[in-house]
N, C-alpha and C positions, 0 to 999 in steps of 0.2 A: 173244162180242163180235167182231165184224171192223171195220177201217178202211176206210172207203170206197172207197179205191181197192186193195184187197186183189187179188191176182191180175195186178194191171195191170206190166208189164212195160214198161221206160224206158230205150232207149239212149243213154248220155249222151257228147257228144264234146266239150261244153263246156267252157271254159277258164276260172280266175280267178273274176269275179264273174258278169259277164252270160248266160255258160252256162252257171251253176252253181244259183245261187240257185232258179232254177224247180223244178229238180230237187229239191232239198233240198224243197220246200214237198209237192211230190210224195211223197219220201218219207216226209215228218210224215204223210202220210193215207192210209201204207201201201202205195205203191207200190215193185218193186224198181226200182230205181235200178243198173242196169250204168254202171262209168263204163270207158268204150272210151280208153286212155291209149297216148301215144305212147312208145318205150322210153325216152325221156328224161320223161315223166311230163308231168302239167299245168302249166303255168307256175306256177297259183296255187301250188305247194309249195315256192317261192322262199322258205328258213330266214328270210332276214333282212324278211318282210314280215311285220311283227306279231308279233314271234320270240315264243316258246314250248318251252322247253326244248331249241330245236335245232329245231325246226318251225315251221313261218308258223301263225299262230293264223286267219291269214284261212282256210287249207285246210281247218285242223283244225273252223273254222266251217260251210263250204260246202261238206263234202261228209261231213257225218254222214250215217249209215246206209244207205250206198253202199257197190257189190261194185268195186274195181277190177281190171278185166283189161288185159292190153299186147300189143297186136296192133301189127305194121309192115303198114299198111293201102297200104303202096308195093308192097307185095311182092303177087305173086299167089294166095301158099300164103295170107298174113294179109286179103287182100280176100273171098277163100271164104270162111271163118272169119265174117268179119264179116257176109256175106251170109246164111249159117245162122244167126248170131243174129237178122235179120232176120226170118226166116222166126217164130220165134218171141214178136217182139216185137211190143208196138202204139205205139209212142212212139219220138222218136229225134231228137234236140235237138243242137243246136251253135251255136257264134258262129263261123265261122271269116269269112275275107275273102271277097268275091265270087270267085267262080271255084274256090274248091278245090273243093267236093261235085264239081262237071263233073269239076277231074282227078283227082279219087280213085275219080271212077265209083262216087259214092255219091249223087248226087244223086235227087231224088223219083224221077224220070221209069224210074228204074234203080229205085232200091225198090220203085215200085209193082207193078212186073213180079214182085217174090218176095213179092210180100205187100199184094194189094191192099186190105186193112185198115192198113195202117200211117198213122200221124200222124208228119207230119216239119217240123219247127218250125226255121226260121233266124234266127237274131239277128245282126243287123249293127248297124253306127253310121247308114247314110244309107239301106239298102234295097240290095239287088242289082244295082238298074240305075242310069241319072243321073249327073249331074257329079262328085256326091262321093262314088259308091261306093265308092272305092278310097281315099279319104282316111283318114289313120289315127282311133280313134274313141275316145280313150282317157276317162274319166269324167269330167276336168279341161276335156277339150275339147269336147264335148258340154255338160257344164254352163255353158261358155261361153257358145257359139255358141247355144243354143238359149234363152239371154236371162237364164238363172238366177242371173249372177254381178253383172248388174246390178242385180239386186232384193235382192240378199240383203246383210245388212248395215247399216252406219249412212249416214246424207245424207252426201255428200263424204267419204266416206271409200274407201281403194283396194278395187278389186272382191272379194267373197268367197265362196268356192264354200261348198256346203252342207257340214255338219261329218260326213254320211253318205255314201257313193258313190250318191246318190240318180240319176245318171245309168245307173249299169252295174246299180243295184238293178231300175229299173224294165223292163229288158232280163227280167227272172227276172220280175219282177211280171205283165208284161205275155205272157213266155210260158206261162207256168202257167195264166191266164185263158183262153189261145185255146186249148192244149193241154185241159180241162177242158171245152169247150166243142165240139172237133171227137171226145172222147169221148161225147158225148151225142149229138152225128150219126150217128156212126158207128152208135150203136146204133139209129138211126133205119133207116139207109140202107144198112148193110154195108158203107160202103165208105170209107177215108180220107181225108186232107186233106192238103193242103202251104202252110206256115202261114209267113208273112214277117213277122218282126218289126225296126221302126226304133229304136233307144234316142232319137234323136233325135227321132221320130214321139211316141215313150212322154212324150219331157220337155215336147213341145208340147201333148200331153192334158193333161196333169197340171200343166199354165198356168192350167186354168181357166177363171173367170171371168174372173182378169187379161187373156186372152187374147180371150177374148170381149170387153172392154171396147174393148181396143185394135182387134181390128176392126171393131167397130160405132163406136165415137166416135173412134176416132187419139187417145185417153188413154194417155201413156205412163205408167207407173206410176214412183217412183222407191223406194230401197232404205229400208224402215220402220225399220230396228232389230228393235226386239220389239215394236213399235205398229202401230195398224191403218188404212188409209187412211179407213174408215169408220166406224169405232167410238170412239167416246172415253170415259172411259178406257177401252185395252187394250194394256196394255206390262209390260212390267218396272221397278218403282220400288225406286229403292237403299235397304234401310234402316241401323239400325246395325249389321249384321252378315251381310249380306248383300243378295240381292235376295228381291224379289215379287211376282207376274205377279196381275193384275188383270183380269177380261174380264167389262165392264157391257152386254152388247151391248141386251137389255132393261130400261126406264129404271124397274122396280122393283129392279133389281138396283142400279144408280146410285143412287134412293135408300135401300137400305138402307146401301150404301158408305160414304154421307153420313151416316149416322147411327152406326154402326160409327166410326167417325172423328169425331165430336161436331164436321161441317162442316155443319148441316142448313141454312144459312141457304143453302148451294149450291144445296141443290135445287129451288128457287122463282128461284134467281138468274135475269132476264131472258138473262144470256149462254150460262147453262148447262144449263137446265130442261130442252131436248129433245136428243139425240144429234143432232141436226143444227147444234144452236145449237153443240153440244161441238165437235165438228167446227171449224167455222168458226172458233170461238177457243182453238182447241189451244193456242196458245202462251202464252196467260197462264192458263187453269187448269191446265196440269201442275206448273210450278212449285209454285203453290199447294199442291197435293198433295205433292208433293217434299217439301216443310218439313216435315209432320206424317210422311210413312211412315219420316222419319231418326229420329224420334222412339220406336223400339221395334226389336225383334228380330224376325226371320223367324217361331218359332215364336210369338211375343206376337202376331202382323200374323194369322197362320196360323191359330191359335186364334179369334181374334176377330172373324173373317171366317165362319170356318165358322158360329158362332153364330149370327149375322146371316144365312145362308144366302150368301152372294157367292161366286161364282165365283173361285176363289181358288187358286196354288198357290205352293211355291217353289220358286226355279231352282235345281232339282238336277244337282252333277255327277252323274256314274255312281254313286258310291258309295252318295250318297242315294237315286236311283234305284232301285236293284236292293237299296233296303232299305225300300219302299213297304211297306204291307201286301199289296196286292191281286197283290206278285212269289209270296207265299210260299201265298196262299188260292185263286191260279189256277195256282200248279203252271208259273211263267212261268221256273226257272231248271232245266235236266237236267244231267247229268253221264255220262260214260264214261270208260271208262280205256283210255288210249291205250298201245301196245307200246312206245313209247319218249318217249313227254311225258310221262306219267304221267295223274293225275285233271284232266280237261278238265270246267270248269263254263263251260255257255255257254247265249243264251238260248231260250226254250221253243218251245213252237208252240202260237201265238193261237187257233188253228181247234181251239173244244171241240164235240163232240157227246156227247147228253143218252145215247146207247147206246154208250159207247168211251170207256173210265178206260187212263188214263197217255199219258204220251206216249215215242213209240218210238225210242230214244237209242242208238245201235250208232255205235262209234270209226270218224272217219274212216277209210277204208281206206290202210295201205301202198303203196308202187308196185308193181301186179300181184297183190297178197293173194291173188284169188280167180280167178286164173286159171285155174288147174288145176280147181279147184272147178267151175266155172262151165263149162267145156270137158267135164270129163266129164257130170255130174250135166246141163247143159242139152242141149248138144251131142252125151252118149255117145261121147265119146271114149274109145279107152281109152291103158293108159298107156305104151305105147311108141310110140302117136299122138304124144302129148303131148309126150313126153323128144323124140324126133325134132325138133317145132317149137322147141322149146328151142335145142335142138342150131344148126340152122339159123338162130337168129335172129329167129323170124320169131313166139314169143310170146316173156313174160320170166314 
């Protein structure tokens, strides 16, 4: 068995979420993953975000099964350095601001000169060039500005961002896909790529339809709750003990719902018979339904939904989540043991193939773990090379 990206070689100088995550997806499918760290290390490894025994749990998330090494990429001994591993790599990611790659004299136009196979991927908030290149691009502000805080949510209530970093996620989503895709060129053409990515650009795809609505008709959408602007029912209804999410979008599904529910006189009713009728008088059939879903428990609703076949779930926090069945039958929780967190269980990696059992779960890396490693064994350094850059500062 091999991982499909088996051999593929990942410079990673990414920070936090948006330079990480792609990586991370990388090396679920067998890629190594170099994470290139400054002496003071990634930001993400900031103990108190998502603490963890003394450790950010976000780190400890976004950068399993990565080598980290600590180059001063200021210095001219640590730019060499980085340049030999260029030589060897095919991948080589970062979010930094516009204008560092130019002064670190890492940018493409300089890489392609040591390695005209190389793929070099940038993640910014606005793009490299433009008004707001230089504006700061942090998740909170991007999921602003790019519309998503006024959708998300209940009517008239104050704005809410997603309960994911779904802004700095799609930065990793969206470099992994071009990354994956200038490796199938390259194997076309021999020759690499230089890949720009917008988090902002990312949150505007991932608008949709919404987005499409809005510029073909100037329909603003406004914030649903758990309901749909075109489906009725589909939300979350309170019962005795909870909630439970309902999605009739085909109108056999609605009436089975109705019958599940002994409401069958609903489903001939002239206001209610077709999803567009539901639509138009949202506001006196929910209630209706309101009344009877207070009338049982999550599992009684859950059960006798599924029976009836209805699209059916409950709103689970995490707990109930990650105690699905299909967490434990798809292999969706791993674990590693970290040198100073202890046992880290965190979640899996979606992408199964029918020729490749387990998934590949190595402890986030220490600041610098593999340096020496990686120096000799890639580079053939040997080891008063090595102690030397030490000495000087210029690895850790």
């Amino acid at each position: 068995m091999s991982y499909p990206l088996q051999g593929i070689k990942v410079i990673e100088l990414g920070q936090i979420i948006a330079g990480t995550y792609g990586g991370q997806v990388l090396s679920d499918l067998g890629a190594e993953v170099i994470k290139v760290e400054t002496p003071n290390g990634d930001l993400g490894r900031i103990p108190s975000v998502a603490p963890i025994n003394g450790e950010s749990g976000l780190f400890l998330t976004f950068n399993r099964n990565k080598k980290s090494i600590v180059i001063d990429l200021k210095t001219e001994k640590g730019l060499k350095i980085f340049y030999n591993l260029i030589k060897k790599a095919d991948v080589v990611v970062d979010n930094f601001r516009p204008g560092v790659l130019d002064r670190l004299k890492i940018n493409y136009e300089t890489l392609k000169k040591i390695n005209k196979r190389i793929i070099q991927c940038s993640v910014t908030g606005y793009g490299e060039t433009g008004e707001y290149a230089n504006l700061p691009a942090l998740d909170i502000i991007i999921q602003s500005i790019s519309g998503y805080m006024a959708i998300t949510g209940e009517p008239d209530t104050p704005p809410v961002r997603t309960g994911i970093p779904l802004a700095d996620l799609s930065g990793g989503i969206f470099s992994c896909k071009a990354i994956l895709a200038a490796l199938y060129k390259r194997e076309k053409t021999g020759k690499g790529s230089s890949i720009s990515l917008s988090m902002f650009d990312g949150m505007l795809s991932l608008l949709t339809y919404l987005g499409t609505v809005w510029l073909t008709k100037g329909e603003l959408p406004i914030p649903p709750g758990s309901s749909h602007m075109y489906s009725v029912p589909w939300q979350a209804f309170k019962v005795n003990d909870g909630y439970v999410v309902i999605a009739t979008r085909q109108e056999v599904f609605w009436e089975r719902m109705c019958d599940a529910m002994n409401l069958e006189y609903l489903k001939t009713h002239e206001k209610y018979a077709t999803n567009p009728k539901r639509v138009e008088n949202r506001d006196e059939l929910i209630p209706i339904l309101e009344e009877v879903f207070i009338t049982k428990s999550v599992k009684e609703w859950i059960d006798l939904f599924r029976e009836y076949e209805v699209p059916c779930a409950p709103v689970n926090n995490l707990d109930g989540a990650f105690n699905e069945p299909p967490v434990l039958e798809r292999d969706m929780v791993v674990k590693y043991q970290h040198p100073t967190a202890g046992e880290i269980k965190l979640p899996g990696n979606p992408m199964k193939f029918a020729d490749v059992e387990g998934t590949i779960s190595n402890p986030a890396p220490t600041l610098g773990q593999h340096t020496t490693e990686i120096l000799s064994s890639l580079l053939e350094m040997d080891e008063n090379e090595i102690k030397n850059l030490i000495n000087e500062n210029i690895i850790k």
